[in-house]
mmCIF file of the N, C-alpha and C atoms, coordinates in Angstrom:
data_MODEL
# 
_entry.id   MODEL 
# 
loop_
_atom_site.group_PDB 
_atom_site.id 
_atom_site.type_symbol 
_atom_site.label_atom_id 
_atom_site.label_alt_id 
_atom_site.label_comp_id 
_atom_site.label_asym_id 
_atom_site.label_entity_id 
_atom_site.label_seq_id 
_atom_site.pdbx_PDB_ins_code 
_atom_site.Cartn_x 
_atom_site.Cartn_y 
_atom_site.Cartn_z 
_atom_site.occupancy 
_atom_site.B_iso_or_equiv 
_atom_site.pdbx_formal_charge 
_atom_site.auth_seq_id 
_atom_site.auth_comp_id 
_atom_site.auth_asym_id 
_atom_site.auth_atom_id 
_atom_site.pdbx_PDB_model_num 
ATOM 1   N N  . UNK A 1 1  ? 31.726 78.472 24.162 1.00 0.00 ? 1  UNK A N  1 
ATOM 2   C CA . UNK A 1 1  ? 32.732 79.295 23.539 1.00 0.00 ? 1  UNK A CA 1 
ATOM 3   C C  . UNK A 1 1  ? 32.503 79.375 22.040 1.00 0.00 ? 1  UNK A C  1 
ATOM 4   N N  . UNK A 1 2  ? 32.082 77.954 21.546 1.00 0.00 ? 2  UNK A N  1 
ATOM 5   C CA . UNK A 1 2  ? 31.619 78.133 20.164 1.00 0.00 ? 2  UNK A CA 1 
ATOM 6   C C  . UNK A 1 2  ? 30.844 79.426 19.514 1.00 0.00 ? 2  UNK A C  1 
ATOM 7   N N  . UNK A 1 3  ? 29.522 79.338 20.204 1.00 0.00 ? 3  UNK A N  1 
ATOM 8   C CA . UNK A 1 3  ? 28.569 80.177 20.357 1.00 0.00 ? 3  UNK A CA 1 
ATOM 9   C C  . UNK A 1 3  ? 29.085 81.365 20.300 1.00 0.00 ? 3  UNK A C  1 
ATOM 10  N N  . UNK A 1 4  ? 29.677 81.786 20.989 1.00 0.00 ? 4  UNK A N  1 
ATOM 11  C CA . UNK A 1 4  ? 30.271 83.604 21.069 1.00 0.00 ? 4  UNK A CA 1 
ATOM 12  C C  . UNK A 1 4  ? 31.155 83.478 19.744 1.00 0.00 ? 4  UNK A C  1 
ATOM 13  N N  . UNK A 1 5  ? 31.776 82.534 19.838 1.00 0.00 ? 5  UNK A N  1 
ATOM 14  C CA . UNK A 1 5  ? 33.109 83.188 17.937 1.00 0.00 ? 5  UNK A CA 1 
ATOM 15  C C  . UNK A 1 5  ? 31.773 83.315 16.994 1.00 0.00 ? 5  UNK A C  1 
ATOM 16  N N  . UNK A 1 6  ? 30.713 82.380 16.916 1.00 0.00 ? 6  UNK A N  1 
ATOM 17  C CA . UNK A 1 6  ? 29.850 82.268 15.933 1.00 0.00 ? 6  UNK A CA 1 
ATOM 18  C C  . UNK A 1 6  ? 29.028 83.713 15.649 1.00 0.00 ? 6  UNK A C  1 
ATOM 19  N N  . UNK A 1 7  ? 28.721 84.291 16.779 1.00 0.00 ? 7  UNK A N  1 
ATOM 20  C CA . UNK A 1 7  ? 27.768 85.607 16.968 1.00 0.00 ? 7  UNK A CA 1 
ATOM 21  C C  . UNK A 1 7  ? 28.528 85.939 16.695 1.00 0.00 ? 7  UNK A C  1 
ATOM 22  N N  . UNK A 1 8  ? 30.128 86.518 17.204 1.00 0.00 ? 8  UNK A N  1 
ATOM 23  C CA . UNK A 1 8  ? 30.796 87.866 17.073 1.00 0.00 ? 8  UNK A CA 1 
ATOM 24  C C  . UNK A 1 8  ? 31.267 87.644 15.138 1.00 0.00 ? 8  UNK A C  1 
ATOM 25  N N  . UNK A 1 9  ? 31.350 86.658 14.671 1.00 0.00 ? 9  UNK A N  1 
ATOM 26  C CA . UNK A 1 9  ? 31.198 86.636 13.027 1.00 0.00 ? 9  UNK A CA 1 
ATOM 27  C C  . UNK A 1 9  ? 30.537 87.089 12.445 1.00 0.00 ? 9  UNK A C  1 
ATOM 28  N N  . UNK A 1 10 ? 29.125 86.489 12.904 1.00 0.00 ? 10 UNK A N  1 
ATOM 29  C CA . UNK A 1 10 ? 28.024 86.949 12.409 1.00 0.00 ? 10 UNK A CA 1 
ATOM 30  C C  . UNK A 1 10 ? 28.099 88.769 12.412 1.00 0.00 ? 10 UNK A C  1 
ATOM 31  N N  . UNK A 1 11 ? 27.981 89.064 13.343 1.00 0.00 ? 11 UNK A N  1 
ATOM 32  C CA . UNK A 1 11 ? 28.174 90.621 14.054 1.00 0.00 ? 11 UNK A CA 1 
ATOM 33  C C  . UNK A 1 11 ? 29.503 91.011 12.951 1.00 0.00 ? 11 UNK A C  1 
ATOM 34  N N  . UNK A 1 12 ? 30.387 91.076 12.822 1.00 0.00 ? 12 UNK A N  1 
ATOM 35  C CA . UNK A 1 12 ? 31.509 91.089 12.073 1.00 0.00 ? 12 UNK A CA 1 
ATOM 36  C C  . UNK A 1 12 ? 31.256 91.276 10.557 1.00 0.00 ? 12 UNK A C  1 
ATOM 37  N N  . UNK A 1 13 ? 30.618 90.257 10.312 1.00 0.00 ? 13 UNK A N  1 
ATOM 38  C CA . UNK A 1 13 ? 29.916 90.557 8.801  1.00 0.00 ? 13 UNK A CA 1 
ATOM 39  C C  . UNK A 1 13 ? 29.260 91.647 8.479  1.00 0.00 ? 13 UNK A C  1 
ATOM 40  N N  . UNK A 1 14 ? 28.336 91.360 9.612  1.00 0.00 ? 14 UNK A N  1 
ATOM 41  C CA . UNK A 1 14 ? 27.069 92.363 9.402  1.00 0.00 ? 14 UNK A CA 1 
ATOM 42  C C  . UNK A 1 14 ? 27.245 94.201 9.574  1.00 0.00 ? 14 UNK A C  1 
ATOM 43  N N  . UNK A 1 15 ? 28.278 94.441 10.097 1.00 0.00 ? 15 UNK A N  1 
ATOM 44  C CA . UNK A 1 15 ? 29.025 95.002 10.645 1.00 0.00 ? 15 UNK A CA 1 
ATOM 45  C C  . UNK A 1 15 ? 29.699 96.231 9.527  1.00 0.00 ? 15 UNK A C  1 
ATOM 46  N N  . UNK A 1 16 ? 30.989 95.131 8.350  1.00 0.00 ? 16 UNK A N  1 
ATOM 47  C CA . UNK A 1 16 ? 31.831 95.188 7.842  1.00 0.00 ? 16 UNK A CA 1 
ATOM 48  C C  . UNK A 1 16 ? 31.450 95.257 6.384  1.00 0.00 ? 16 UNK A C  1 
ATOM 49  N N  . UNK A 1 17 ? 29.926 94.652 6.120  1.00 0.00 ? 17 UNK A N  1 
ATOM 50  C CA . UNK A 1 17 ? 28.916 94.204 5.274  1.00 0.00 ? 17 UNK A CA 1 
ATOM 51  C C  . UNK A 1 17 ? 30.050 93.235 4.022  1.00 0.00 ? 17 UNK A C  1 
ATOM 52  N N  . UNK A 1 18 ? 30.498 92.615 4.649  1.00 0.00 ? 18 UNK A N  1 
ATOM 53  C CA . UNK A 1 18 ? 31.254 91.263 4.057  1.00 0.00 ? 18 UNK A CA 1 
ATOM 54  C C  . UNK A 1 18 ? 30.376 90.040 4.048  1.00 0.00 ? 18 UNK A C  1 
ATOM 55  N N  . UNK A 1 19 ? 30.649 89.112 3.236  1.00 0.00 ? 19 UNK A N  1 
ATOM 56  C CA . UNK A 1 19 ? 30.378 87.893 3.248  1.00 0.00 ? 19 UNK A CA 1 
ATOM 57  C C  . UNK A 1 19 ? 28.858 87.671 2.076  1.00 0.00 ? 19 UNK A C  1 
ATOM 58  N N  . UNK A 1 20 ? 28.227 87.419 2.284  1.00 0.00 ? 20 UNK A N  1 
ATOM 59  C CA . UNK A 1 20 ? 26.835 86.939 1.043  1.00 0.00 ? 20 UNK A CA 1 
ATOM 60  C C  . UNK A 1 20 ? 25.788 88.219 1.527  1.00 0.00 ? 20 UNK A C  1 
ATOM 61  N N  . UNK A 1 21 ? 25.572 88.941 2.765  1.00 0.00 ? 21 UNK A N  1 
ATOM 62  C CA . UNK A 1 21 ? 24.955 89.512 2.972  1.00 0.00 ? 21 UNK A CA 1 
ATOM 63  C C  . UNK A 1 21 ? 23.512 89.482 3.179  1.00 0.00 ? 21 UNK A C  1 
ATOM 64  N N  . UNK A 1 22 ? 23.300 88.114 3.847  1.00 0.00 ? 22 UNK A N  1 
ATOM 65  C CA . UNK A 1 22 ? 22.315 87.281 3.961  1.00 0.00 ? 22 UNK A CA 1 
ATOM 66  C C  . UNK A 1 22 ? 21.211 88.041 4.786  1.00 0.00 ? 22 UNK A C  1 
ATOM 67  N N  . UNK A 1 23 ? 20.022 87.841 5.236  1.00 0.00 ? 23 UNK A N  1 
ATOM 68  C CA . UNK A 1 23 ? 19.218 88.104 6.405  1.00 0.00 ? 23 UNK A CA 1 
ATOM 69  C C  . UNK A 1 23 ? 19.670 87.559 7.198  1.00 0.00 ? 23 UNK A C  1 
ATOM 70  N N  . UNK A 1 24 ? 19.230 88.359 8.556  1.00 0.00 ? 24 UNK A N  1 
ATOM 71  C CA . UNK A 1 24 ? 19.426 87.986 9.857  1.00 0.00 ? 24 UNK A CA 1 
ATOM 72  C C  . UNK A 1 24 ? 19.511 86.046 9.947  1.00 0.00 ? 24 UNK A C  1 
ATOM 73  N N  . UNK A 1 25 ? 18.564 86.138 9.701  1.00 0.00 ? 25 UNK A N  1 
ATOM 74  C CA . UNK A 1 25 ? 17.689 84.606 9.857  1.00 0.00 ? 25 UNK A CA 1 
ATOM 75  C C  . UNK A 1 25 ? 18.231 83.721 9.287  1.00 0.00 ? 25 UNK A C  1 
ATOM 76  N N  . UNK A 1 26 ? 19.002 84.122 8.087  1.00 0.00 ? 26 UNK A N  1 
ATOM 77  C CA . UNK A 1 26 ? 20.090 82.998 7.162  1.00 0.00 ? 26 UNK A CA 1 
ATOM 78  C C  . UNK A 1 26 ? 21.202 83.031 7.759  1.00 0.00 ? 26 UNK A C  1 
ATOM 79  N N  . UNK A 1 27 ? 21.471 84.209 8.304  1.00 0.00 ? 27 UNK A N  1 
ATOM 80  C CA . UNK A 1 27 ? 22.719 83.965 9.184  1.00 0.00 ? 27 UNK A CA 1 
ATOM 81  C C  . UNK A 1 27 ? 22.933 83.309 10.347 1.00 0.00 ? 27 UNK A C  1 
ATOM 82  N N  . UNK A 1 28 ? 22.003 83.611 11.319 1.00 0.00 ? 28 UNK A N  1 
ATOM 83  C CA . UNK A 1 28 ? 21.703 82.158 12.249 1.00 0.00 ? 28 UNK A CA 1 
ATOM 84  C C  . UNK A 1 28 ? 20.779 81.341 12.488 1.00 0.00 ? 28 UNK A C  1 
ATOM 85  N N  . UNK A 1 29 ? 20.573 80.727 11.079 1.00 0.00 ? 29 UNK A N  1 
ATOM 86  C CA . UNK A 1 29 ? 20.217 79.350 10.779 1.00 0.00 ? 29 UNK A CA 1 
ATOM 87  C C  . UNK A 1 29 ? 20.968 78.177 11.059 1.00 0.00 ? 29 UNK A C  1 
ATOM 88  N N  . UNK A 1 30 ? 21.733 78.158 10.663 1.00 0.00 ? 30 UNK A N  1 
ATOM 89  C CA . UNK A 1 30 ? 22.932 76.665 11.197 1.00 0.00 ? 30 UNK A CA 1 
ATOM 90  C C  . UNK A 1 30 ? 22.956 76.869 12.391 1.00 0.00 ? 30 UNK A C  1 
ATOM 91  N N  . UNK A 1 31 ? 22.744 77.584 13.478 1.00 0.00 ? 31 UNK A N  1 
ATOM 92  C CA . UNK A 1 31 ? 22.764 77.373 14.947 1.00 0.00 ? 31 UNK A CA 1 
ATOM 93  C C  . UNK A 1 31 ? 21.475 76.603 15.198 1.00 0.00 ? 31 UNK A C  1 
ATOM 94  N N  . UNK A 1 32 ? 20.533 76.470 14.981 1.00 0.00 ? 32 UNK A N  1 
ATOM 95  C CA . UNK A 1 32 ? 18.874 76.384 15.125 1.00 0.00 ? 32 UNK A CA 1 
ATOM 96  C C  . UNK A 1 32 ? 19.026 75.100 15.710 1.00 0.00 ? 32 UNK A C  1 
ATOM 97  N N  . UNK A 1 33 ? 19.785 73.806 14.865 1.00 0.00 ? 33 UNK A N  1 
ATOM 98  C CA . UNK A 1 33 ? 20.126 72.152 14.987 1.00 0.00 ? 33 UNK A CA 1 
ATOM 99  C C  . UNK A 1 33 ? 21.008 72.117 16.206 1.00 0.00 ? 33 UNK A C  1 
ATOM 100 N N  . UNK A 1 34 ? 21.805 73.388 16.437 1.00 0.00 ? 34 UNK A N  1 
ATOM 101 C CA . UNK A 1 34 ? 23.086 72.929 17.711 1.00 0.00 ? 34 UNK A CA 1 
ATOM 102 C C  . UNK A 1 34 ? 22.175 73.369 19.103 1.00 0.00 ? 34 UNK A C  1 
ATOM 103 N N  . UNK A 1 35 ? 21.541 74.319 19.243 1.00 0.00 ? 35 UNK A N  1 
ATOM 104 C CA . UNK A 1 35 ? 20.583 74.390 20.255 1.00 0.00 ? 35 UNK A CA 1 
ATOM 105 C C  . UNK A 1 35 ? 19.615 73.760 20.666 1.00 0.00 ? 35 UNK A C  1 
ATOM 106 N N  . UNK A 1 36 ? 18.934 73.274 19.160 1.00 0.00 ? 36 UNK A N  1 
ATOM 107 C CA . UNK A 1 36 ? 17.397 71.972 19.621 1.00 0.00 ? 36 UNK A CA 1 
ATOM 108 C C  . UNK A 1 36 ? 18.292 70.985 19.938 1.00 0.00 ? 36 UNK A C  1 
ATOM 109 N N  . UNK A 1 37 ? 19.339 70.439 19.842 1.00 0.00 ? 37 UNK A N  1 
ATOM 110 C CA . UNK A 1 37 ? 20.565 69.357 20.423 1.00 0.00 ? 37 UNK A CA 1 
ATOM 111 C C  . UNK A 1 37 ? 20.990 69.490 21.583 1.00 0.00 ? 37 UNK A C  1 
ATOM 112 N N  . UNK A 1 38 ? 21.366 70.983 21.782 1.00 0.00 ? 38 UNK A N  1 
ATOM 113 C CA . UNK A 1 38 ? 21.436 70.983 23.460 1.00 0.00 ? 38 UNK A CA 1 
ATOM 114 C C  . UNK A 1 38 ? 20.282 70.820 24.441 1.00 0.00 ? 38 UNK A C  1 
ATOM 115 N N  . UNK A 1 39 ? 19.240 71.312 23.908 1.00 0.00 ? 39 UNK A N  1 
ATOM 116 C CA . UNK A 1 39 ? 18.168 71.705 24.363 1.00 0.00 ? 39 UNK A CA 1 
ATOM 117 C C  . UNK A 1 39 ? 17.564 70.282 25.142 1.00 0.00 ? 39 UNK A C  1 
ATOM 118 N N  . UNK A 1 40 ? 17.354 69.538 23.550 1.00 0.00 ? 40 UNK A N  1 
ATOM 119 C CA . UNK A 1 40 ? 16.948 67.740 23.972 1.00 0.00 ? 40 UNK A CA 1 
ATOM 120 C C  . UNK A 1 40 ? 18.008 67.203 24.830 1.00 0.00 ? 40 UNK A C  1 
ATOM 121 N N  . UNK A 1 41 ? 19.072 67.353 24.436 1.00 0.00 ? 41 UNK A N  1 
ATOM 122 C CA . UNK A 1 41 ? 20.017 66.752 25.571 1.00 0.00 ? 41 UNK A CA 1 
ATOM 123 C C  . UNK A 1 41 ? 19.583 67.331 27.601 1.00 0.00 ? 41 UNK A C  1 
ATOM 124 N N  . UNK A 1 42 ? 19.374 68.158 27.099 1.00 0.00 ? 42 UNK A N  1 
ATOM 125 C CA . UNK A 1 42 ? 19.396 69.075 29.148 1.00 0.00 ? 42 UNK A CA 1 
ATOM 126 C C  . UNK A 1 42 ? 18.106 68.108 29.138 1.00 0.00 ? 42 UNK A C  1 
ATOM 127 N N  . UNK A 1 43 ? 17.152 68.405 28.367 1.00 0.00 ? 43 UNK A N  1 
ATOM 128 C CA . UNK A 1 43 ? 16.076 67.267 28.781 1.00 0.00 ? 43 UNK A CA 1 
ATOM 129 C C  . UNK A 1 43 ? 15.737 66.163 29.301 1.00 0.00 ? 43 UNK A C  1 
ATOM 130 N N  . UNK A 1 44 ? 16.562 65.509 28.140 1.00 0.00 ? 44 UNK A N  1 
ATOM 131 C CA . UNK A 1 44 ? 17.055 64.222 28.576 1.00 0.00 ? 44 UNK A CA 1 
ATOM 132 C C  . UNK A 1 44 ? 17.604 63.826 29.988 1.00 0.00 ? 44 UNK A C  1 
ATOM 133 N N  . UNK A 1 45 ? 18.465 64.368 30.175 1.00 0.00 ? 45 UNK A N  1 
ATOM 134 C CA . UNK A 1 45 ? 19.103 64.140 31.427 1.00 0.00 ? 45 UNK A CA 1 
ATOM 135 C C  . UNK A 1 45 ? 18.403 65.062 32.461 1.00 0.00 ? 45 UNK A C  1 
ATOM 136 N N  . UNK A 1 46 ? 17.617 65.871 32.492 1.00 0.00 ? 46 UNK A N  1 
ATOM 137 C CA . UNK A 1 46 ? 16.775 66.253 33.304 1.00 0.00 ? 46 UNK A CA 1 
ATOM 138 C C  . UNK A 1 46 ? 15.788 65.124 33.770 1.00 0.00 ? 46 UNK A C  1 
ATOM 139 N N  . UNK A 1 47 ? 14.920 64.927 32.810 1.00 0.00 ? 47 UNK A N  1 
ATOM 140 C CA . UNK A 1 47 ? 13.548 64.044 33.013 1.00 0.00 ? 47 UNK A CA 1 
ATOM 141 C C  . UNK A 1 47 ? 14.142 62.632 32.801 1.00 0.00 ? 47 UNK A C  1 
ATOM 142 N N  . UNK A 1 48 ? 14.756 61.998 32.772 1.00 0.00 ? 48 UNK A N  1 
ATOM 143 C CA . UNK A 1 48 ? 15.217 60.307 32.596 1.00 0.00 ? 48 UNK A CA 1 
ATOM 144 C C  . UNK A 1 48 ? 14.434 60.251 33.819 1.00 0.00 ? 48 UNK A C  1 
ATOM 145 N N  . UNK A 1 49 ? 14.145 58.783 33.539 1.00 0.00 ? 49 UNK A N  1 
ATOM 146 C CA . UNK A 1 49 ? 13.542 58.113 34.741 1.00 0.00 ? 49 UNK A CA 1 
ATOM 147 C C  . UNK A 1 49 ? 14.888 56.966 35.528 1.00 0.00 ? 49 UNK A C  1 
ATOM 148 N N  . UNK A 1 50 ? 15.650 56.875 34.087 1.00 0.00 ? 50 UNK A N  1 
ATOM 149 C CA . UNK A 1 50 ? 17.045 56.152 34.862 1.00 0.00 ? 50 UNK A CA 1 
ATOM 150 C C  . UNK A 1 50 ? 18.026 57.173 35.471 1.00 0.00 ? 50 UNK A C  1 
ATOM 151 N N  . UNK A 1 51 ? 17.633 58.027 35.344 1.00 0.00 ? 51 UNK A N  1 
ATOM 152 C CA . UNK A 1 51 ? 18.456 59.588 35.994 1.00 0.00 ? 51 UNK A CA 1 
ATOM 153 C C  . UNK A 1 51 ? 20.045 59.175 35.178 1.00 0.00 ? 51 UNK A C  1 
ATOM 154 N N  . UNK A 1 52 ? 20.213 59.069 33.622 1.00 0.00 ? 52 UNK A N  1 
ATOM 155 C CA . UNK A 1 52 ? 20.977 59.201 33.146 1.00 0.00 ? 52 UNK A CA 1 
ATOM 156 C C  . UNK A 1 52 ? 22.228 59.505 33.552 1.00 0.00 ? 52 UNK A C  1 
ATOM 157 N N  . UNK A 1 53 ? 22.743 60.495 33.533 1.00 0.00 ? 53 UNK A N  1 
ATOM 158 C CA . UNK A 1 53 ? 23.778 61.822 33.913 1.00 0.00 ? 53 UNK A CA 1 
ATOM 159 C C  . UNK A 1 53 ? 24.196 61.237 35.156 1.00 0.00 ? 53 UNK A C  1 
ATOM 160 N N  . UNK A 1 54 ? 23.938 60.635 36.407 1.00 0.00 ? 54 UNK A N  1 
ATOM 161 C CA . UNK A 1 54 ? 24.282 60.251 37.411 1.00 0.00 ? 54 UNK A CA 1 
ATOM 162 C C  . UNK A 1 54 ? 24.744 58.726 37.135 1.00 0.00 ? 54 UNK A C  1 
ATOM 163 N N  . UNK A 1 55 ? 24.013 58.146 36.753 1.00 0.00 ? 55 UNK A N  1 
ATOM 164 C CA . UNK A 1 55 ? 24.256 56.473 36.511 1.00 0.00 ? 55 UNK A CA 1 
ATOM 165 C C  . UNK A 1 55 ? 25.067 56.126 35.136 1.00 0.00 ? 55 UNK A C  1 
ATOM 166 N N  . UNK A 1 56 ? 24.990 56.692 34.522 1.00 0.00 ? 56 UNK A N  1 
ATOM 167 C CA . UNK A 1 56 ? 25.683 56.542 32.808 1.00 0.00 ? 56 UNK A CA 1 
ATOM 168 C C  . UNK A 1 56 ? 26.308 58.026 32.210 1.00 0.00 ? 56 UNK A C  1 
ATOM 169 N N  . UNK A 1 57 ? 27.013 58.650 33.314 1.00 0.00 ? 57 UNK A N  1 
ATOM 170 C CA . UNK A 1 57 ? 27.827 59.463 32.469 1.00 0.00 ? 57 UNK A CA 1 
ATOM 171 C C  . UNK A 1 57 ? 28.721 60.059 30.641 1.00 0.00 ? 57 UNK A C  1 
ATOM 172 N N  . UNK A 1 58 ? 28.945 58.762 30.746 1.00 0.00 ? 58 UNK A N  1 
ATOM 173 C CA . UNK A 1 58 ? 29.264 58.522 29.889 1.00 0.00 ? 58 UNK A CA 1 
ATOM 174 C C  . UNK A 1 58 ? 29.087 57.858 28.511 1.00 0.00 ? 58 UNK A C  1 
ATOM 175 N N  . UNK A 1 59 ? 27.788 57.224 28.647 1.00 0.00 ? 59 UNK A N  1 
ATOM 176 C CA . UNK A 1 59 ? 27.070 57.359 27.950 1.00 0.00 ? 59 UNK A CA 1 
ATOM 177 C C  . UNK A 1 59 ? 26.082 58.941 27.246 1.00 0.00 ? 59 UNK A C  1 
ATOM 178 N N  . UNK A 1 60 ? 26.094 59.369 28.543 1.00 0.00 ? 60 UNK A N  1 
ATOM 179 C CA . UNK A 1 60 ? 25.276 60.730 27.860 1.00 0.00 ? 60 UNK A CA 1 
ATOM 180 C C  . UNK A 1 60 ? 26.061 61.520 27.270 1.00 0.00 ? 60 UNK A C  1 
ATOM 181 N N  . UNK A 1 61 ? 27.424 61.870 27.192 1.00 0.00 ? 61 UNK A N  1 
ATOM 182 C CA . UNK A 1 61 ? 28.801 62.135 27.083 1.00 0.00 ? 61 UNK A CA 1 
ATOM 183 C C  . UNK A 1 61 ? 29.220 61.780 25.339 1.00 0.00 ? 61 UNK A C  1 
ATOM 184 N N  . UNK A 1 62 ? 28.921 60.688 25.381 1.00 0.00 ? 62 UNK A N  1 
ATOM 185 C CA . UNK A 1 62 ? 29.362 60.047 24.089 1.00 0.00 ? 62 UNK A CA 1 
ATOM 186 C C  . UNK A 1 62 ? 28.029 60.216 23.045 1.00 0.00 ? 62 UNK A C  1 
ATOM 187 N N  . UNK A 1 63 ? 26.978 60.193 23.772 1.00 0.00 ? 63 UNK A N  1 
ATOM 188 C CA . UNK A 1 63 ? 25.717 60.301 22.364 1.00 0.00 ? 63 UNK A CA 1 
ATOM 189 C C  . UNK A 1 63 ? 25.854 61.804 22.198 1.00 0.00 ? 63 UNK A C  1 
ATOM 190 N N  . UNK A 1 64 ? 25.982 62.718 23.102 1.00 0.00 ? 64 UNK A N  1 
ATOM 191 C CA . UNK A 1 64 ? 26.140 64.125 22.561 1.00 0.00 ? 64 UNK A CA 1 
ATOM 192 C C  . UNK A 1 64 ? 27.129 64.106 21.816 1.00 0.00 ? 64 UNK A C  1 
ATOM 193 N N  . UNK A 1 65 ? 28.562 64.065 22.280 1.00 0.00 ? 65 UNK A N  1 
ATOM 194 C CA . UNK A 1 65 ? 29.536 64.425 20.969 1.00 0.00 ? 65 UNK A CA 1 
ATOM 195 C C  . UNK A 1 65 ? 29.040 63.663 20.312 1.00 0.00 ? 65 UNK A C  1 
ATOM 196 N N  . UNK A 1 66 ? 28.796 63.015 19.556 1.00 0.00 ? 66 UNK A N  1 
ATOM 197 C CA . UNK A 1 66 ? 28.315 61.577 18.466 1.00 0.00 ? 66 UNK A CA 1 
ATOM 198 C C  . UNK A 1 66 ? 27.582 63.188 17.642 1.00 0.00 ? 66 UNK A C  1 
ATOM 199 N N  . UNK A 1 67 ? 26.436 63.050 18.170 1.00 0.00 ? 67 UNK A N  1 
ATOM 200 C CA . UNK A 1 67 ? 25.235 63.978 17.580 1.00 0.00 ? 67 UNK A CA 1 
ATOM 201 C C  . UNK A 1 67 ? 25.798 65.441 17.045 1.00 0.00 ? 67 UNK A C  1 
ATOM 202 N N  . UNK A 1 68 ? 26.586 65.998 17.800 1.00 0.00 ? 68 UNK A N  1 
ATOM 203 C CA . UNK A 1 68 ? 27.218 67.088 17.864 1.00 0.00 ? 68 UNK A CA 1 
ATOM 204 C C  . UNK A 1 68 ? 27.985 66.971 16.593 1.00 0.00 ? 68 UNK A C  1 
ATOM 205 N N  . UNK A 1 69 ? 28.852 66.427 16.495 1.00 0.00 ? 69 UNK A N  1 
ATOM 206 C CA . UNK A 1 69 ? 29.727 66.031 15.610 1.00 0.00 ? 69 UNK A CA 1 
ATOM 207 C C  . UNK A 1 69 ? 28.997 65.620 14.178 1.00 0.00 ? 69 UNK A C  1 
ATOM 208 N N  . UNK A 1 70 ? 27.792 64.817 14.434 1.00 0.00 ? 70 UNK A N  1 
ATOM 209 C CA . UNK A 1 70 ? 27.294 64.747 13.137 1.00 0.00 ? 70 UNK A CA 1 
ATOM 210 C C  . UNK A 1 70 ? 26.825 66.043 12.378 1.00 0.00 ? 70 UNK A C  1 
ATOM 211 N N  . UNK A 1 71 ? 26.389 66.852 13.754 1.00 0.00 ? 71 UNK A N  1 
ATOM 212 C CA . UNK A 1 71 ? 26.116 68.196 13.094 1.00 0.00 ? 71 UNK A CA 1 
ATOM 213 C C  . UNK A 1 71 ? 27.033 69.175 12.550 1.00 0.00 ? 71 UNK A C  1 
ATOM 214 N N  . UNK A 1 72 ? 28.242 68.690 13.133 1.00 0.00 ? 72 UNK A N  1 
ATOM 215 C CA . UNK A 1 72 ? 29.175 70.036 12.582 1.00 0.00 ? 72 UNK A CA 1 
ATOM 216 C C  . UNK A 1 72 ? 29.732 69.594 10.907 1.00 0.00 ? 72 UNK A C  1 
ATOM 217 N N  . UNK A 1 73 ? 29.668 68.200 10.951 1.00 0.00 ? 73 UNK A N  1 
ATOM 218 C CA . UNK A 1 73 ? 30.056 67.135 9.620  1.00 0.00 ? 73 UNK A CA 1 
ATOM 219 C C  . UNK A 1 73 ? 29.088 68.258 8.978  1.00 0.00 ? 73 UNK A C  1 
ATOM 220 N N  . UNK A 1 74 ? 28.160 67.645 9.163  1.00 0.00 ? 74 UNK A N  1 
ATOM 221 C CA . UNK A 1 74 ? 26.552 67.921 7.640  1.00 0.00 ? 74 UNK A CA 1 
ATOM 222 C C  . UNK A 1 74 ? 26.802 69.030 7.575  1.00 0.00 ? 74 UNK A C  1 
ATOM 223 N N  . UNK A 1 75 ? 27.037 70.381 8.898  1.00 0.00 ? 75 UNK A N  1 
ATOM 224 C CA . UNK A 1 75 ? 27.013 71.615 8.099  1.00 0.00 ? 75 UNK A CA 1 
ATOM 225 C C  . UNK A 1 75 ? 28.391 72.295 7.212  1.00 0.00 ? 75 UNK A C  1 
ATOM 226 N N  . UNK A 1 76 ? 29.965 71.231 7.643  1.00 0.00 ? 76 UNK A N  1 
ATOM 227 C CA . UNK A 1 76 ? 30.892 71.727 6.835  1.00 0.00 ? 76 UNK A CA 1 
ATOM 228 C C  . UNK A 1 76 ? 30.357 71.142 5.080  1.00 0.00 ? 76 UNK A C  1 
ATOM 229 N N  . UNK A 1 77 ? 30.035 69.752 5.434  1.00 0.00 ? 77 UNK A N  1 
ATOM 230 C CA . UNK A 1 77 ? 29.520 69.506 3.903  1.00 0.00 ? 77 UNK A CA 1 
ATOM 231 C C  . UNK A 1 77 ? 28.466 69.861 3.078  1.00 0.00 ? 77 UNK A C  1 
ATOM 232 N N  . UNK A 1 78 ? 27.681 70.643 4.086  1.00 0.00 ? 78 UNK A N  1 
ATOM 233 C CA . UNK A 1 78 ? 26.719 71.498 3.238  1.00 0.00 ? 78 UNK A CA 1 
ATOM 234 C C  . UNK A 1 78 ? 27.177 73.425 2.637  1.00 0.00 ? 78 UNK A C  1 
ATOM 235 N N  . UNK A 1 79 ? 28.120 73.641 3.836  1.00 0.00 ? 79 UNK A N  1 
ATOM 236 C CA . UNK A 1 79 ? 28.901 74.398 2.854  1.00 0.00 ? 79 UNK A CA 1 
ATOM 237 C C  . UNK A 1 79 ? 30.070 74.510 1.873  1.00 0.00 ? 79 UNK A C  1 
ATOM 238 N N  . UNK A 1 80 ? 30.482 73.286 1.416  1.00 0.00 ? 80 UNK A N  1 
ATOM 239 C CA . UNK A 1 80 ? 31.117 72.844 0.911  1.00 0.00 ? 80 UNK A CA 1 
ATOM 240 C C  . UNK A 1 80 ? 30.670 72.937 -0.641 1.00 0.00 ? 80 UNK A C  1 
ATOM 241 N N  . UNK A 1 81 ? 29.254 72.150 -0.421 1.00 0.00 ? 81 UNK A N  1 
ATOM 242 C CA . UNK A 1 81 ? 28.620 71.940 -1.998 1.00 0.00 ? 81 UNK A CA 1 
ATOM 243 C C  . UNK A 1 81 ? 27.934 73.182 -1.990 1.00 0.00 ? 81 UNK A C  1 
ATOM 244 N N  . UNK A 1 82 ? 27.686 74.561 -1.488 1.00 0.00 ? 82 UNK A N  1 
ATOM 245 C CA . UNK A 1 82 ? 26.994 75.382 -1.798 1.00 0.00 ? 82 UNK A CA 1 
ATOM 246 C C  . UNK A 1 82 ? 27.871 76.808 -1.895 1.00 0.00 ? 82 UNK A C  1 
ATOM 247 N N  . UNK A 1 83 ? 29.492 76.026 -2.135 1.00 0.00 ? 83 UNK A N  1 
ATOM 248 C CA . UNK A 1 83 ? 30.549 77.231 -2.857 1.00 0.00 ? 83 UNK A CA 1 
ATOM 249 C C  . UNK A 1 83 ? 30.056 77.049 -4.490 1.00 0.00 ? 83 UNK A C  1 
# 
């Protein structure tokens, strides 16, 4: 659900020609870290040899939000210092 508010913004901007008026590519840049995150994660729990996801739910559960969360931190505080 994230994902779609994020595009239809993007789209919105680009659109409305609001906001910094960045390239494509600057505009979805901060997604790049939330996808190679999902990406390694499906992996992960794909290829485990402890078959993760079945045996430790919740563990796989908790290192994603963990990771997730660190990412959404770094990118509010990186737009923070780059007002």
């Amino acid at each position: 659900m994230m994902m779609m508010i994020v595009l239809y913004c993007i789209y919105r901007s680009r659109r409305d020609k609001t906001g910094k008026n960045l390239s494509l590519w600057e505009s979805v840049r901060p997604l790049v870290p939330v996808f190679l995150q999902f990406g390694l994660f499906l992996l992960w729990a794909h290829y485990s040899s402890y078959n993760i996801l079945n045996r430790q739910p919740r563990l796989f559960y908790v290192a994603a939000g963990s990771i997730f969360s660190n990412i959404a931190v770094s990118f509010t505080y990186i737009e923070i210092l780059s007002m």
